[in-house]
ZAPARO-760284 format. One record per residue (C-alpha): x, y, z; residue in three letters. Coordinates in Angstrom, 2 decimals. Example, Ala and Ser with C-alpha at 12.3 -4.5 7.8 and 13.67 -1.06 7.14 Angstrom:
BEGIN
- 12.30_-4.50_7.80_ALA
- 13.67_-1.06_7.14_SER
! end
This chain:
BEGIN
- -6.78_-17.90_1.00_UNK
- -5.03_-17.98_-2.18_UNK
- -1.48_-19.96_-2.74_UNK
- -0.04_-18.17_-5.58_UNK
- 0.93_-15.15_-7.27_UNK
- -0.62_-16.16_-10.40_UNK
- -4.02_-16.49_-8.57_UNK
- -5.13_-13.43_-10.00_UNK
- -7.43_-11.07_-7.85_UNK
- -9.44_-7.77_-9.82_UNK
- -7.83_-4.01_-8.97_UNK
- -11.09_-2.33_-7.87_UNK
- -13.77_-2.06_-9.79_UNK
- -11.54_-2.57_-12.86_UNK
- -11.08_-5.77_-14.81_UNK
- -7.27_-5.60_-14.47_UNK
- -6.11_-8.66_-12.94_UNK
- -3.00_-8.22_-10.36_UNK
- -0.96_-10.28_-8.00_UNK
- -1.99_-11.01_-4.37_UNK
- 1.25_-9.88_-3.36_UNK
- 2.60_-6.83_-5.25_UNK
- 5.96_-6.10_-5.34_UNK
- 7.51_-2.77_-3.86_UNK
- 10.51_-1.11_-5.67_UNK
- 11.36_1.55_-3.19_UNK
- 14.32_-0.54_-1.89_UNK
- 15.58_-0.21_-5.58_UNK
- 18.57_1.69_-5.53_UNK
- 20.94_2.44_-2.58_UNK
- 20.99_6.30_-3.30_UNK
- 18.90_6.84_0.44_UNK
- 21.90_4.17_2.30_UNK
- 19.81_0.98_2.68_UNK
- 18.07_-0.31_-0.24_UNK
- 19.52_-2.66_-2.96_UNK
- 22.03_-1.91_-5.30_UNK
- 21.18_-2.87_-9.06_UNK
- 22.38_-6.48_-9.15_UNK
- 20.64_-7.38_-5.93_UNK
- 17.65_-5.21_-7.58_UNK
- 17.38_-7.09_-10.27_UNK
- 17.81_-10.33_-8.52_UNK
- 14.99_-9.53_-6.59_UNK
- 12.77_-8.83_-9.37_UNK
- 13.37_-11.83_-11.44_UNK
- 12.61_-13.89_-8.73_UNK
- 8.98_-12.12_-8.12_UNK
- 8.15_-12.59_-11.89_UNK
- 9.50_-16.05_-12.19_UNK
- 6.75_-16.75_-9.17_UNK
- 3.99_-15.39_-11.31_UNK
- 3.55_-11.87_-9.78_UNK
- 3.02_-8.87_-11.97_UNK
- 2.57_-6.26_-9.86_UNK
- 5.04_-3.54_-9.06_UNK
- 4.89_-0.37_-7.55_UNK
- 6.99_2.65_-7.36_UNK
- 6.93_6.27_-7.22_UNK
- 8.48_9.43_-8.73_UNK
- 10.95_10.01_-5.74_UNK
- 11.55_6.78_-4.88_UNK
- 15.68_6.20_-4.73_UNK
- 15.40_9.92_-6.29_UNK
- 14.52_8.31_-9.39_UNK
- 16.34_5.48_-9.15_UNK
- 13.80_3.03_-8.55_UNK
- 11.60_4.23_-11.75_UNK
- 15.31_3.84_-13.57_UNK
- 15.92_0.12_-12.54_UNK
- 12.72_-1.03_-13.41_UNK
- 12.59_0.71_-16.76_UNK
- 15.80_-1.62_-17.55_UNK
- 14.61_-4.67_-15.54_UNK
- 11.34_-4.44_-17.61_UNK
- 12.98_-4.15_-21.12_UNK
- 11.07_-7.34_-23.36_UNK
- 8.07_-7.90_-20.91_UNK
- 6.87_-4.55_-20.10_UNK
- 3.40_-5.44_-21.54_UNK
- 2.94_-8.44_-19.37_UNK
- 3.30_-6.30_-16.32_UNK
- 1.49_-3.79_-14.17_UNK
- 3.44_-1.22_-12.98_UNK
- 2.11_1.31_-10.34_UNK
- 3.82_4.90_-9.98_UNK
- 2.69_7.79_-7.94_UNK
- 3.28_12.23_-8.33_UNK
- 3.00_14.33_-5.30_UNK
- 6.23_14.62_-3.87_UNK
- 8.83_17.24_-4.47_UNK
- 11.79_16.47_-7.00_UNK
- 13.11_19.74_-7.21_UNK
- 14.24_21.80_-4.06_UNK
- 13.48_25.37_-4.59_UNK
- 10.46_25.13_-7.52_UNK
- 7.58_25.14_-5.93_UNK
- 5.46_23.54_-8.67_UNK
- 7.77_20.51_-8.33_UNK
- 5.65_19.05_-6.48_UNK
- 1.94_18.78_-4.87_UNK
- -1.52_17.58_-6.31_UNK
- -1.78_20.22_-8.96_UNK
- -2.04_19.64_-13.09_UNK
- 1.56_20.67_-13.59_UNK
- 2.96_18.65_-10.95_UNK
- 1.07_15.80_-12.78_UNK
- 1.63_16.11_-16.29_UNK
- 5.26_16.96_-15.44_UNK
- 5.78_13.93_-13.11_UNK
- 4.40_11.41_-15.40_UNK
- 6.54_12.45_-18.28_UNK
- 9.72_11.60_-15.85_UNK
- 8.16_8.86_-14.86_UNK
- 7.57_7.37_-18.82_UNK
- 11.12_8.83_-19.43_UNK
- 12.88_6.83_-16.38_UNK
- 10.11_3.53_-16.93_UNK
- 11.16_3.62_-20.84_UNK
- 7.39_3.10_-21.42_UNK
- 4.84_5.22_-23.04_UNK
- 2.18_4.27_-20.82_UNK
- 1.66_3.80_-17.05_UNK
- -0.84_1.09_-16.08_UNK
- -2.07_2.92_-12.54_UNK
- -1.28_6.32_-11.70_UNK
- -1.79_6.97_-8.15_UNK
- -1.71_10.52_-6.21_UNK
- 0.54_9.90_-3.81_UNK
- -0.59_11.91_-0.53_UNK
- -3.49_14.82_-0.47_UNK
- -2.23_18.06_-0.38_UNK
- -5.07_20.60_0.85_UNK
- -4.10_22.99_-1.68_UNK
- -5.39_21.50_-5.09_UNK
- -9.15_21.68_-6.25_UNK
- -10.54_18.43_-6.63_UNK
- -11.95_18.90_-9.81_UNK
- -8.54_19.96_-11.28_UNK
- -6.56_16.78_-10.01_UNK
- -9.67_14.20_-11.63_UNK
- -9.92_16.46_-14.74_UNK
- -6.32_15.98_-15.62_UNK
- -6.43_12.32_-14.32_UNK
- -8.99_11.82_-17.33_UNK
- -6.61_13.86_-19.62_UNK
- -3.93_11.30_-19.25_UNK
- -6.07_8.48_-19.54_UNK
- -8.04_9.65_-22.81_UNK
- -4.34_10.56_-24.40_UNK
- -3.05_7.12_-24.08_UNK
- -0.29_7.75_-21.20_UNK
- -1.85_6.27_-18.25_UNK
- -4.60_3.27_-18.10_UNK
- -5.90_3.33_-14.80_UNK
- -5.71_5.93_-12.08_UNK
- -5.72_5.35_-7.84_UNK
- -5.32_7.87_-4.46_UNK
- -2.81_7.15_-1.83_UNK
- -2.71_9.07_1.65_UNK
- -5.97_10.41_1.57_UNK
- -8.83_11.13_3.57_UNK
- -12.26_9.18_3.09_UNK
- -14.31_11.86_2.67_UNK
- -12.45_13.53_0.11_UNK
- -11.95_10.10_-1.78_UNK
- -15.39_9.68_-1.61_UNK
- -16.30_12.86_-2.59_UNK
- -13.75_12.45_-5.95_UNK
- -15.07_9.53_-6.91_UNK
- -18.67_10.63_-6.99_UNK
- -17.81_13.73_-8.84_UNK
- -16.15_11.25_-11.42_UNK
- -18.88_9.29_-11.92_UNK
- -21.45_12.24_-12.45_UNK
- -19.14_13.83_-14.68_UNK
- -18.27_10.70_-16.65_UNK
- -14.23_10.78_-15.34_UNK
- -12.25_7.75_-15.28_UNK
- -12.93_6.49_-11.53_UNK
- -10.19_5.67_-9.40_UNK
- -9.49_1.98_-8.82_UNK
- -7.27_1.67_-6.03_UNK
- -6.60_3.41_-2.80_UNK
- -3.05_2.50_-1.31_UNK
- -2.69_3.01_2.30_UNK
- -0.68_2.05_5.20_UNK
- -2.62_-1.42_7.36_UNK
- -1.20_-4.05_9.47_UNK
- -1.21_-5.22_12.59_UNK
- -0.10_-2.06_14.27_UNK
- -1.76_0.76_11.91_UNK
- -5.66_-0.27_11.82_UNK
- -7.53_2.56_12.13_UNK
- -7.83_2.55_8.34_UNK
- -10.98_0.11_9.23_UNK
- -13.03_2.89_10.47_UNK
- -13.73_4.62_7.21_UNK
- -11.05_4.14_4.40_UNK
- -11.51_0.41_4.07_UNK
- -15.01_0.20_4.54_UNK
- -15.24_3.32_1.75_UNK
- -13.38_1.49_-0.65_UNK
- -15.01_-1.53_-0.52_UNK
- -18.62_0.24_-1.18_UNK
- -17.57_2.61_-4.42_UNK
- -15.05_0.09_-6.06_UNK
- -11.46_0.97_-5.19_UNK
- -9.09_-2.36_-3.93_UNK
- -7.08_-1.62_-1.28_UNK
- -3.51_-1.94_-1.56_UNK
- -1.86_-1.82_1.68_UNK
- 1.79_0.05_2.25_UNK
- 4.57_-1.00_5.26_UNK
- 1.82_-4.35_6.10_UNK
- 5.32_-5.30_8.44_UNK
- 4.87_-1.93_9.86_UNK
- 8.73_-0.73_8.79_UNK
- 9.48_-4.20_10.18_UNK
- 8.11_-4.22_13.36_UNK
- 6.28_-7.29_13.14_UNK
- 9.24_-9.10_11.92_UNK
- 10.51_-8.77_15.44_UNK
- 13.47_-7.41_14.81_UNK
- 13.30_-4.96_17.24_UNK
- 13.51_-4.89_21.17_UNK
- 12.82_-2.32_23.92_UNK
- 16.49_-1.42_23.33_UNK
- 15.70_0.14_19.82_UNK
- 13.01_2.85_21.80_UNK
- 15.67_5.36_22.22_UNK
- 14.98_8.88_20.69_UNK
- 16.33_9.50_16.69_UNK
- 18.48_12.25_17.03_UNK
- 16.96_14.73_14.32_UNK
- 14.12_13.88_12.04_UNK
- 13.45_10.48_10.26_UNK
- 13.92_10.92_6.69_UNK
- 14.11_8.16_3.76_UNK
- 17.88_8.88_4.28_UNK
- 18.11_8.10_7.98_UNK
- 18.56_4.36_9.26_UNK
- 15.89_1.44_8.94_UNK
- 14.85_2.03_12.86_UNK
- 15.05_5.91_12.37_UNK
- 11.95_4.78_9.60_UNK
- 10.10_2.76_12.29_UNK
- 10.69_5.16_14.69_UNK
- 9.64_8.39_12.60_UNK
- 6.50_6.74_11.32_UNK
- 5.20_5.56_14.40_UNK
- 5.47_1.71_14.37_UNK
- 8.05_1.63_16.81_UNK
- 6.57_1.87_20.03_UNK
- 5.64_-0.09_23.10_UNK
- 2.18_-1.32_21.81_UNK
- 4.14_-1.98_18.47_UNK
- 6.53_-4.13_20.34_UNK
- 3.62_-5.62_22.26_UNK
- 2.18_-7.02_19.18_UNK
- 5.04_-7.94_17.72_UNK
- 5.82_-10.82_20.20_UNK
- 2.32_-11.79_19.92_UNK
- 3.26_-11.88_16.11_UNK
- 5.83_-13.98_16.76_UNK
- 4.02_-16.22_19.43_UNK
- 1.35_-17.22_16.47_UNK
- 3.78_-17.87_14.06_UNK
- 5.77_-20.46_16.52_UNK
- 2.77_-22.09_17.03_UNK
- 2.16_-22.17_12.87_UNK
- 6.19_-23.32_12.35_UNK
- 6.44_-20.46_9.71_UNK
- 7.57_-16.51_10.33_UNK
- 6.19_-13.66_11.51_UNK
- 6.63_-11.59_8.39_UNK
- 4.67_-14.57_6.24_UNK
- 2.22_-13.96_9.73_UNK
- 1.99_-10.26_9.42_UNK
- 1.23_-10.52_5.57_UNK
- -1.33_-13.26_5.46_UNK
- -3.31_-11.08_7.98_UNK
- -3.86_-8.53_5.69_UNK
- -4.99_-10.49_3.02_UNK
- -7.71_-11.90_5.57_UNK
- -9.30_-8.52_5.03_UNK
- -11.76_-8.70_2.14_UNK
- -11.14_-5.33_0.81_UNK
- -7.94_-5.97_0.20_UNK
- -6.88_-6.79_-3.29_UNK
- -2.65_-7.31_-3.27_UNK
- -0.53_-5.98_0.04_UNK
- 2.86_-4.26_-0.94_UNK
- 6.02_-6.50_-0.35_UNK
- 9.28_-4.96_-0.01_UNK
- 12.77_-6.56_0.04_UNK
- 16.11_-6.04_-0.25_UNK
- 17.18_-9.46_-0.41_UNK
- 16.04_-12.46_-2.42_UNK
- 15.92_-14.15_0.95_UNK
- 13.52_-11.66_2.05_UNK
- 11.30_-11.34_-0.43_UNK
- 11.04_-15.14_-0.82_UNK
- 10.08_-15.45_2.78_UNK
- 7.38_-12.65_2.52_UNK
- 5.97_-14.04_-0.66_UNK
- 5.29_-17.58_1.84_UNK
- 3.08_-15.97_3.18_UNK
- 0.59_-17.16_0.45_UNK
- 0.64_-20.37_1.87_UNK
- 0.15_-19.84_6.09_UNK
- -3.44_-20.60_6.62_UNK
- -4.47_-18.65_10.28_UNK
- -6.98_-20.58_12.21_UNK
- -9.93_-18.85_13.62_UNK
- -8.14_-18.60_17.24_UNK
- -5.32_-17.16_15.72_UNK
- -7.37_-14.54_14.07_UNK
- -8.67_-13.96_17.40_UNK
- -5.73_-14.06_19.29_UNK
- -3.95_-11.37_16.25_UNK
- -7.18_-9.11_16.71_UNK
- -7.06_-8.84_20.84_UNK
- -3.73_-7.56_20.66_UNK
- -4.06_-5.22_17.65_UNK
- -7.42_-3.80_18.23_UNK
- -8.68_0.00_18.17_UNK
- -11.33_1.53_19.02_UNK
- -13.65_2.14_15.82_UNK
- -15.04_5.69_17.42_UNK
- -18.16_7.20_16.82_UNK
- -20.55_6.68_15.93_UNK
- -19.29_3.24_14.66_UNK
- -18.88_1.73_18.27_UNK
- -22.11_4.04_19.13_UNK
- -23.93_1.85_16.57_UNK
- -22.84_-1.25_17.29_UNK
- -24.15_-1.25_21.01_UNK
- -27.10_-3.56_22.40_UNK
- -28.62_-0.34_23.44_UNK
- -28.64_1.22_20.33_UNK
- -29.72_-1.57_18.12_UNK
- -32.31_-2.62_20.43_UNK
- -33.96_1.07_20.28_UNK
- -33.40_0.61_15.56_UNK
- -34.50_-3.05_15.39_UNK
- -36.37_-3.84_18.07_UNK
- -36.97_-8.06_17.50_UNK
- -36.22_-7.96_14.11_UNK
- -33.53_-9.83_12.74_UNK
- -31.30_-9.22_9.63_UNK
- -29.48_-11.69_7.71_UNK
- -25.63_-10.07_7.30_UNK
- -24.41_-9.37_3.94_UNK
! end
C-alpha cells in the first residue's frame, strides 16, 4: 500500500503519473446548497497540493460551472504541475437539445467552456461523462482524436459506461490509430461492487486505470446514517436536494448499505482509525485501481480521507470487509469458477495464477 500522495501511480496505459488519491471538485461551489463556498474551496485545495496530490477532477456541470470556475482561479501559477480531469455529457442549457449528450457538438462546445471557466488552453484528461445510446461510436473517438491532435486535450477517458461498448471503442481506436482511452471512472466501494464482474476486469486487460467515483458510497460508509434516515425523499433526488436525498436517490442508502456500514465501522475500531480512511483504503486494495476520487467540503474532511494512505487492512479484515459486501459475479463468471466445471476444462492439470 502506498503512504503518500506523491507516490505516484501510471493513469492507464499512459505514462502520466497521478496521485493515489485524486481530489474531487464537485463540492466546489455552494450553487446546489451543500458544497463549499470559495474560501473553504480553496482551503481545501491548498491543503491537497501542499500533501503532494495533483490530481483533480471536475466536470462541465459541476456547481453549474462553478467548480470548473474555482479551480481555474485556484490553479492560476501552477496549472502545469497539475492534472486536471473534466468531463461533457450533461446538459447546460435547458431547452437546446444539442446542449448536451455524447455527440461532436456537445464535445467541442463543452470543452471550449470548460478551457474558458479552467483559464487553460489545454485539458489533461477528457472524460465522457455517461453513455448516451444515441451517439455513433465512431463519431465520439473521431472527435476525441480531433482534440487531442489540435493541442486542447492530452489524454482522453469514459465514465458511466458499459463494458462492452468500452471495449468495443477502444479496439476500434487502436485499429484505426485513435488516441486510446486511459481511464474509465466509475462508481466502487463497499456497497456498489458489481463493477468487478466486467468493467474492472475490462480495464485492467486493454489499459484503462480505474478511477473510482462516491468510494464512501454518498457517505454511507462513514456511518453517518441510521435506520432513521430510510424514510422516502419526497420528490426526486437531484444534485440540489439534501446530502441523504443523494444517498437515498443513488441507491447507497439502504438496509444492506447500513449493514455494511457498521461492519465498516466495526473494522476500523479494531484498526483505531475511521471508517472513511477504512472505506478508501479498500479500494485501493483493488489492483486495477489507479487513484479513488476524494471529496470534501471541509479541510477536516478531506484530511481524514487522505489518512487513508496510511491504514494497512490485515488479511482478516479483507475477509471480514468482503463477507459483508459481496455479490454474486453471475454468469458465466460463478458458472466458471465451479469444481464441476473446472474439473470437466482441466481435468489434473494445474495452472500457476497470473
Amino acid at each position: 500500500m502506498t503512504d503518500s500522495l506523491d507516490n505516484y501511480r501510471l493513469l492507464g496505459r499512459s505514462g502520466l503519473r497521478v496521485s493515489p488519491l485524486s481530489l474531487g471538485a464537485m463540492t466546489f461551489g455552494a450553487d446546489w446548497g451543500w458544497g463549499a463556498d470559495k474560501d473553504d474551496a480553496r482551503r481545501i485545495f491548498d491543503t491537497y497540493l501542499d500533501y503532494g496530490g495533483n490530481f483533480v477532477d471536475t466536470a462541465n456541470n459541476y456547481t453549474n460551472g462553478t467548480s470548473e470556475a474555482l479551480l481555474g482561479e485556484f490553479s492560476a501559477g501552477r496549472r502545469d504541475q497539475l492534472v486536471i480531469a473534466t468531463k461533457y455529457t450533461l446538459s447546460t442549457s435547458p431547452g437546446d437539445p444539442n446542449s448536451g449528450g455524447n455527440h461532436r457538438k456537445s464535445m467541442v462546445r463543452s470543452v471550449e467552456s470548460s478551457l474558458r471557466r479552467l483559464k487553460t488552453d489545454y485539458l489533461d484528461l477528457l472524460y465522457l461523462h455517461a453513455w448516451d445510446n444515441t451517439t455513433p461510436v465512431e463519431e465520439i473517438l473521431r472527435a476525441m482524436d480531433d482534440l487531442v491532435r489540435a493541442g486542447k486535450v492530452l489524454y482522453t477517458g469514459i465514465s458511466d459506461t458499459s463494458a462492452w461498448q468500452v471495449s468495443r471503442m477502444q479496439a476500434i481506436a487502436d485499429l484505426r490509430g485513435w488516441s486510446p482511452l486511459v481511464a474509465l471512472q466509475i462508481e466502487y466501494s463497499l456497497i456498489e461492487r458489481t463493477v468487478e464482474r466486467e468493467l474492472i476486469p475490462m480495464a485492467r486487460e486493454l489499459g484503462l486505470g480505474v478511477v473510482p467515483w462516491s468510494p464512501l458510497a454518498s457517505g454511507v460508509l462513514t456511518g453517518k446514517y441510521t435506520a432513521a434516515d430510510l424514510a422516502p425523499v419526497d420528490g426526486p433526488a437531484v444534485p440540489e436536494g439534501t446530502r441523504r436525498d443523494i444517498a437515498i436517490g443513488n441507491g447507497a442508502l439502504t438496509e444492506r448499505g447500513l449493514a455494511i456500514a457498521e461492519t465498516v465501522q466495526s473494522v476500523a475500531a479494531d484498526l483505531g482509525t475511521t471508517p472513511s480512511r477504512v472505506a478508501l483504503a479498500w479500494t485501493l486494495l483493488n489492483p486495477g485501481v489507479t487513484s479513488t476520487i476524494v471529496g470534501a467540503r471541509t479541510v477536516a474532511q478531506l484530511e481524514d480521507n487522505l489518512g487513508a494512505l496510511e491504514v494497512r487492512l490485515e488479511p482478516a479484515h479483507v475477509a471480514t470487509l468482503a463477507e459483508a459486501s459481496a455479490v454474486s459475479l453471475g454468469f458465466p463468471h460463478d458458472f466458471l469458477r465451479r469444481p464441476l466445471t473446472r474439473a470437466v476444462m482441466f481435468g489434473d492439470v494445474k495452472i500457476a495464477a497470473r
